[in-house]
C-alpha positions as CSV (number, residue, x, y, z in Angstrom):
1,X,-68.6,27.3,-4.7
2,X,-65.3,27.5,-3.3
3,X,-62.8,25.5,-6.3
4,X,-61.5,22.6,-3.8
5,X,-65.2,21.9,-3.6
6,X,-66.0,22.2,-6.8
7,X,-63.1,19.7,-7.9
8,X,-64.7,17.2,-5.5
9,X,-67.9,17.5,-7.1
10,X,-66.2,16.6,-10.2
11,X,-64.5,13.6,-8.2
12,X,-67.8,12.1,-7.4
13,X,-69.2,12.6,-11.1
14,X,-65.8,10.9,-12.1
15,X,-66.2,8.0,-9.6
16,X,-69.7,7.5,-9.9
17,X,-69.4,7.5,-13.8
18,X,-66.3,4.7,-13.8
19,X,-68.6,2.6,-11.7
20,X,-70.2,1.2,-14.4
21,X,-67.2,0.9,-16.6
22,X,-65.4,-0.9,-13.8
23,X,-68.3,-3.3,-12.9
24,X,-69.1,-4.3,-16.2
25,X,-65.0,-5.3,-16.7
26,X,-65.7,-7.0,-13.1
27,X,-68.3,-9.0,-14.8
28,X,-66.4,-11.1,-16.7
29,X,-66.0,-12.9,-13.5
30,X,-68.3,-12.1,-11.5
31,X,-72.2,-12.9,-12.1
32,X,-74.0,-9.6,-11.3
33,X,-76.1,-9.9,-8.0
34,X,-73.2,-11.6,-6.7
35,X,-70.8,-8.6,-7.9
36,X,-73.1,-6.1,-6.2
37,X,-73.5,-8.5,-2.7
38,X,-69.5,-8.0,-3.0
39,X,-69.7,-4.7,-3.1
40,X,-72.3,-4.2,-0.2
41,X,-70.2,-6.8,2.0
42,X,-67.7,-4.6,1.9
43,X,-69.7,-1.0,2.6
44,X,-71.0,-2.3,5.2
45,X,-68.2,-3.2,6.9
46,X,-66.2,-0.4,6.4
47,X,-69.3,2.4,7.2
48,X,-71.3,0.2,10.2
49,X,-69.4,2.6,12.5
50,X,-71.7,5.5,11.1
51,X,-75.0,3.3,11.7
52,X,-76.8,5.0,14.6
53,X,-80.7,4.8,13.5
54,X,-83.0,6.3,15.5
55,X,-85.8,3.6,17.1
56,X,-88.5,2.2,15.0
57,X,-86.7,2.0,11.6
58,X,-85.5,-1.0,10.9
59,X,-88.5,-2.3,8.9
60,X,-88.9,1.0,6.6
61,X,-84.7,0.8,6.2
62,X,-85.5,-3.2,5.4
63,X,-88.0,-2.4,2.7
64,X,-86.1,1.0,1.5
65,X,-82.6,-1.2,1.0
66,X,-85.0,-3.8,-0.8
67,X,-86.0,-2.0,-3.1
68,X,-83.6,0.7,-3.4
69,X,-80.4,-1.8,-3.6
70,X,-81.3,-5.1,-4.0
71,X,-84.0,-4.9,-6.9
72,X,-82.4,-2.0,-8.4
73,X,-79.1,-3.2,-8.8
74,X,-80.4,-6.5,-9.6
75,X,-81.9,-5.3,-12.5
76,X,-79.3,-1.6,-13.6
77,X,-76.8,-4.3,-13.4
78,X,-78.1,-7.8,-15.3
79,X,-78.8,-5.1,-17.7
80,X,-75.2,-3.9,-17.7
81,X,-74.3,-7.2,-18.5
82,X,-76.1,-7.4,-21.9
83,X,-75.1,-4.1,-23.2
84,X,-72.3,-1.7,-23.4
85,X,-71.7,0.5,-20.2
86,X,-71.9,3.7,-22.1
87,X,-75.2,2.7,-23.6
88,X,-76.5,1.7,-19.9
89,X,-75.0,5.0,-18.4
90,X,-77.2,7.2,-20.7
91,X,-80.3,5.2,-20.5
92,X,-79.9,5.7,-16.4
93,X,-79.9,8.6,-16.6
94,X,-84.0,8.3,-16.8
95,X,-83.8,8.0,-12.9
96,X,-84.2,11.7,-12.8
97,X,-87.6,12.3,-15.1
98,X,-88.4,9.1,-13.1
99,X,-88.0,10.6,-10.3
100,X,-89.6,14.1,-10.9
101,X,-92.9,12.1,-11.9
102,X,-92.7,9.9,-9.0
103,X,-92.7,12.6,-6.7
104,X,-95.7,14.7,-8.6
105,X,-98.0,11.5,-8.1
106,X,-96.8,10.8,-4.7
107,X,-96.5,14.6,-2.7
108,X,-98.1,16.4,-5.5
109,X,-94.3,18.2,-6.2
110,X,-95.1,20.9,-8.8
111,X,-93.4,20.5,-12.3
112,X,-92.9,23.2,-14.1
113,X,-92.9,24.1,-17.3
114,X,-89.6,23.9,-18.0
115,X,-89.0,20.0,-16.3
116,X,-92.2,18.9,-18.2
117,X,-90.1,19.8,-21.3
118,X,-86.9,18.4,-19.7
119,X,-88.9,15.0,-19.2
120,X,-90.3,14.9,-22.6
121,X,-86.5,15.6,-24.3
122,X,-84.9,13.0,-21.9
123,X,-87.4,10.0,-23.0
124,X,-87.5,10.2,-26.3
125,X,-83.6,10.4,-25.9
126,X,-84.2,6.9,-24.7
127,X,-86.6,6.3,-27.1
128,X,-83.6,6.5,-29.9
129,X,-81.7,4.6,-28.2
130,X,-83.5,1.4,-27.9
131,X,-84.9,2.1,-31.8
132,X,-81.2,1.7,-32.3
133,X,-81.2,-1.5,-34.2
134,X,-77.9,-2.4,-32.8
135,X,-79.9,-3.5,-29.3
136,X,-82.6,-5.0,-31.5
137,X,-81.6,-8.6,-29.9
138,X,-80.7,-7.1,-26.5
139,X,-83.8,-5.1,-25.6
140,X,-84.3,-6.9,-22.9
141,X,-81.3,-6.1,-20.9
142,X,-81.9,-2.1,-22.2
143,X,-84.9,-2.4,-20.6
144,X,-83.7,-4.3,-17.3
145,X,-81.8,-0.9,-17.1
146,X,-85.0,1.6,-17.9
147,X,-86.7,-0.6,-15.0
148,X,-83.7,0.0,-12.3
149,X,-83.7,3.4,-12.8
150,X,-87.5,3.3,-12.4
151,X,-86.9,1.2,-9.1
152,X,-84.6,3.9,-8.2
153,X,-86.9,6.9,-8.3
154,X,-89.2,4.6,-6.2
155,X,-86.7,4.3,-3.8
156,X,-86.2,7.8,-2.8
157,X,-89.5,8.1,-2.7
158,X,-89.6,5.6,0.0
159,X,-86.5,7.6,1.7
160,X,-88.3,11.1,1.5
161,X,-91.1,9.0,3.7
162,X,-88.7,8.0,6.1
163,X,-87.6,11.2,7.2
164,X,-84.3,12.8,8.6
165,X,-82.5,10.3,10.1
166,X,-78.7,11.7,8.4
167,X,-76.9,10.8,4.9
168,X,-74.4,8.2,6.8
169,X,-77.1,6.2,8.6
170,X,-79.0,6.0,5.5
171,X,-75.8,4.6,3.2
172,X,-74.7,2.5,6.4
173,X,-77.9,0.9,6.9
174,X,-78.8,-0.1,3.3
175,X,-75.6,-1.6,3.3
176,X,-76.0,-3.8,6.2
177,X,-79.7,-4.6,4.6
178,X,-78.8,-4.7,1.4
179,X,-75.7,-7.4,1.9
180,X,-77.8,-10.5,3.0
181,X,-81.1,-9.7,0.4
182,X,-78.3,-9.8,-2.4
183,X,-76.7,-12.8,-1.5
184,X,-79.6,-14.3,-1.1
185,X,-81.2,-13.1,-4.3
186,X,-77.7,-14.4,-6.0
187,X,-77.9,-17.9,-4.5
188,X,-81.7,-17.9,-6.2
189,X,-81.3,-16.7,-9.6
190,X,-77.4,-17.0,-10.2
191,X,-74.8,-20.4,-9.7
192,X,-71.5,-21.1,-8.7
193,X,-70.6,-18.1,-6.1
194,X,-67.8,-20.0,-4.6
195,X,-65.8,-21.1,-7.3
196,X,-66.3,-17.2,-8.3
197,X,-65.3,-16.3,-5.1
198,X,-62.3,-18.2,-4.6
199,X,-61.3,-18.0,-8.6
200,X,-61.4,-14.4,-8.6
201,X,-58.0,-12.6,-9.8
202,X,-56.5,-9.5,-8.1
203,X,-58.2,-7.4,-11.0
204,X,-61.5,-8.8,-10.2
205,X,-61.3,-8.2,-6.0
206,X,-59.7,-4.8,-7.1
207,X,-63.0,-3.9,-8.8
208,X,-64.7,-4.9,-6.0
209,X,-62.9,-2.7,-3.5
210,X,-63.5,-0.1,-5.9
211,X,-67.4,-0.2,-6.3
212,X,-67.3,-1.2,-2.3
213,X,-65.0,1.5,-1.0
214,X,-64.4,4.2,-3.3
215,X,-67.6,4.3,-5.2
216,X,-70.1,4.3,-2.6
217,X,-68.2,4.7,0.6
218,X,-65.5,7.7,-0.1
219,X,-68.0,9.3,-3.1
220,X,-71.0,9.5,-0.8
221,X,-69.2,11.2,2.2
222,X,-68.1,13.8,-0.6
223,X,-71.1,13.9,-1.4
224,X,-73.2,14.4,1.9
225,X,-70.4,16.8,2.6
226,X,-71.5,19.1,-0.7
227,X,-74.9,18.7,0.2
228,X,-74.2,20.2,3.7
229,X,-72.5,23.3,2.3
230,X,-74.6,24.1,-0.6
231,X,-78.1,23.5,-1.9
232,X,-79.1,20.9,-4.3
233,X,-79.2,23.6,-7.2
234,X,-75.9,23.8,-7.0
235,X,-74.8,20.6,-6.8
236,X,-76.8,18.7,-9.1
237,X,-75.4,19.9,-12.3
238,X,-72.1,18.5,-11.8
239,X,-73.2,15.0,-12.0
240,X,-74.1,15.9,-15.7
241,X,-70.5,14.6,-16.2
242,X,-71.2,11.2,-14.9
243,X,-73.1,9.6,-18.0
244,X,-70.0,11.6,-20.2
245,X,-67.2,9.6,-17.6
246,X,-69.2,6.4,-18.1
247,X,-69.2,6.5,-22.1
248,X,-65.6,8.0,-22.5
249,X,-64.7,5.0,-19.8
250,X,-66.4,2.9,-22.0
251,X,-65.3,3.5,-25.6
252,X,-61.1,4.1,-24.1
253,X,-61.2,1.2,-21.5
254,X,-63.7,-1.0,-23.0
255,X,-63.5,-0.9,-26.7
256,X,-67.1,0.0,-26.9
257,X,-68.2,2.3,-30.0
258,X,-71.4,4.8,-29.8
259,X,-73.7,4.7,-33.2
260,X,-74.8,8.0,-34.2
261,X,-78.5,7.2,-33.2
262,X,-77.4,6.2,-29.7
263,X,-75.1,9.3,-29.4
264,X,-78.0,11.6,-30.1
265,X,-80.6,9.7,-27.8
266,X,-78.3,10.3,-25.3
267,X,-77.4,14.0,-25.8
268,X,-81.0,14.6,-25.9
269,X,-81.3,12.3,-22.2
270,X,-78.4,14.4,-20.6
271,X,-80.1,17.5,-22.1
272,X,-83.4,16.6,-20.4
273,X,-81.9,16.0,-17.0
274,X,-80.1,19.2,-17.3
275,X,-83.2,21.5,-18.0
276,X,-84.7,19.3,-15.1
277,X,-82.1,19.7,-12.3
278,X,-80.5,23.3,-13.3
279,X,-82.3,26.0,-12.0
280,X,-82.6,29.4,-11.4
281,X,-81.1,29.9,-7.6
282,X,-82.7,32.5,-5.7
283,X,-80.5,35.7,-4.5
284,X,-80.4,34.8,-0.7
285,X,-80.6,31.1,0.1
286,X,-79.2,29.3,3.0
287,X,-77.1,26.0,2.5
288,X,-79.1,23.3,3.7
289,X,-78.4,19.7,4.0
290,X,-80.2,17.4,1.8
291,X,-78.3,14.5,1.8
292,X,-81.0,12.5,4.0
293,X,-83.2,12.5,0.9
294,X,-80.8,12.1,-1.7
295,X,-79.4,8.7,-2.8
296,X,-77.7,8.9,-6.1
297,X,-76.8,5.8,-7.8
């Protein structure tokens, strides 16, 4: 990988990794489905210049943005609220075993021996982590946070079924679904979005233009853009330093402290998801794009 490459692979693992930091500061205004409607409003508008769709999508990209973005942000992100980032950033970090599984029950994807192991090390990291008695009162929200990332490895399930229809059309359009389902999910389950709204400080809209612009809009055309020069192989690894960018961002920014038992569940999580996405590349291997199948969080 060529090193100006590489150092944007570690920009999106940065970004992607202050995200959570940044939107749990952002919701000490903010209610969370509303935060995240925020953030979609303003994807959308900056990326509906990439939407071209081909015919016939609109109700799989309706359902896909649904589920994908509305439900699983609804739930990563109520979660958020309850407990630190850095706790939330390791425990999301199941979206991957998730995600292997999902795939072996729904394509029959073989899983070797290897990712079985990886699977088995990265839940019982999480398994410490909610035994930590620390969360004993908060469980719920840890576990708002197990079932986004659950939601999330359905959700690319759901965009492998769709087909190839190109990394920005994908992001564009779930933006432009996503927008409306959130707000309306926020006027349903959360109150006072306009005094919020009109209340909001500087530092509150500035995290909003960060999760809306340069989280999701500027960090996914990096992205796509990696994914069109090099395999997923080779990709993938980097993003092992977004869970470590969330709970540095978390303890320095936040005040936030990591017991030892949560520290440990979560080495053993980020170890799992390692064994899982590194693997052996093959000798000759043309770069392929997969960035129509790929939707990171």
């Amino acid at each position: 990988m060529k090193p100006v490459d590489a150092l944007s692979a570690i920009a999106v693992a940065v970004i992607w990794g202050m995200g959570l930091v940044v939107a749990k500061a952002a919701m000490s205004h903010f209610s969370p489905i509303l935060l995240m409607a925020l953030r979609f409003s303003l994807t959308a508008a900056c990326m509906i210049f990439f939407f071209r769709p081909p015919p016939g999508i609109f109700r799989q990209l309706f359902w896909i943005s649904l589920v994908s973005a509305a439900l699983q942000y609804s739930l990563t992100f109520n979660g958020v609220r309850g407990i630190d980032a850095s706790t939330a950033a390791l425990l999301v970090q199941l979206e991957v075993p998730f995600g292997l599984i999902m795939a072996w029950l729904v394509f029959g994807d073989r899983i070797s021996p290897r990712q079985a192991l990886g699977i088995l090390t990265a839940f019982g990291g999480a398994v410490l982590i909610v035994g930590e008695p620390r969360l004993a009162g908060d469980l719920i929200y840890a576990f708002m946070v197990i079932g986004g990332a659950f939601t999330w490895a359905v959700g690319q399930i759901m965009v492998k079924k769709l087909g190839k229809v190109g990394g920005f059309n994908l992001l564009s359009g779930v933006a432009l679904f996503a927008t409306p389902q959130l707000f309306v999910a926020s006027f349903l389950f959360e109150q006072d979005q306009l005094e919020q709204i009109s209340s909001a400080s500087s530092a509150a809209w500035g995290a909003v233009v960060y999760l809306g612009l340069v989280m999701t809009a500027l960090a996914y055309g990096l992205w796509y853009r990696l994914l069109g020069h090099y395999s997923v192989n080779q990709v993938m690894p980097f993003l092992l330093l977004l869970p470590v960018t969330s709970v540095c961002g978390g303890i320095f920014f936040l005040g936030e402290s990591l017991t030892t038992k949560i520290a440990l569940g979560g080495c053993l999580a980020i170890t799992g998801v390692a064994m899982i996405t590194i693997q052996r590349l093959p000798r000759r291997r043309p770069a392929t794009s997969d960035a129509n199948n790929i939707q990171p969080d």
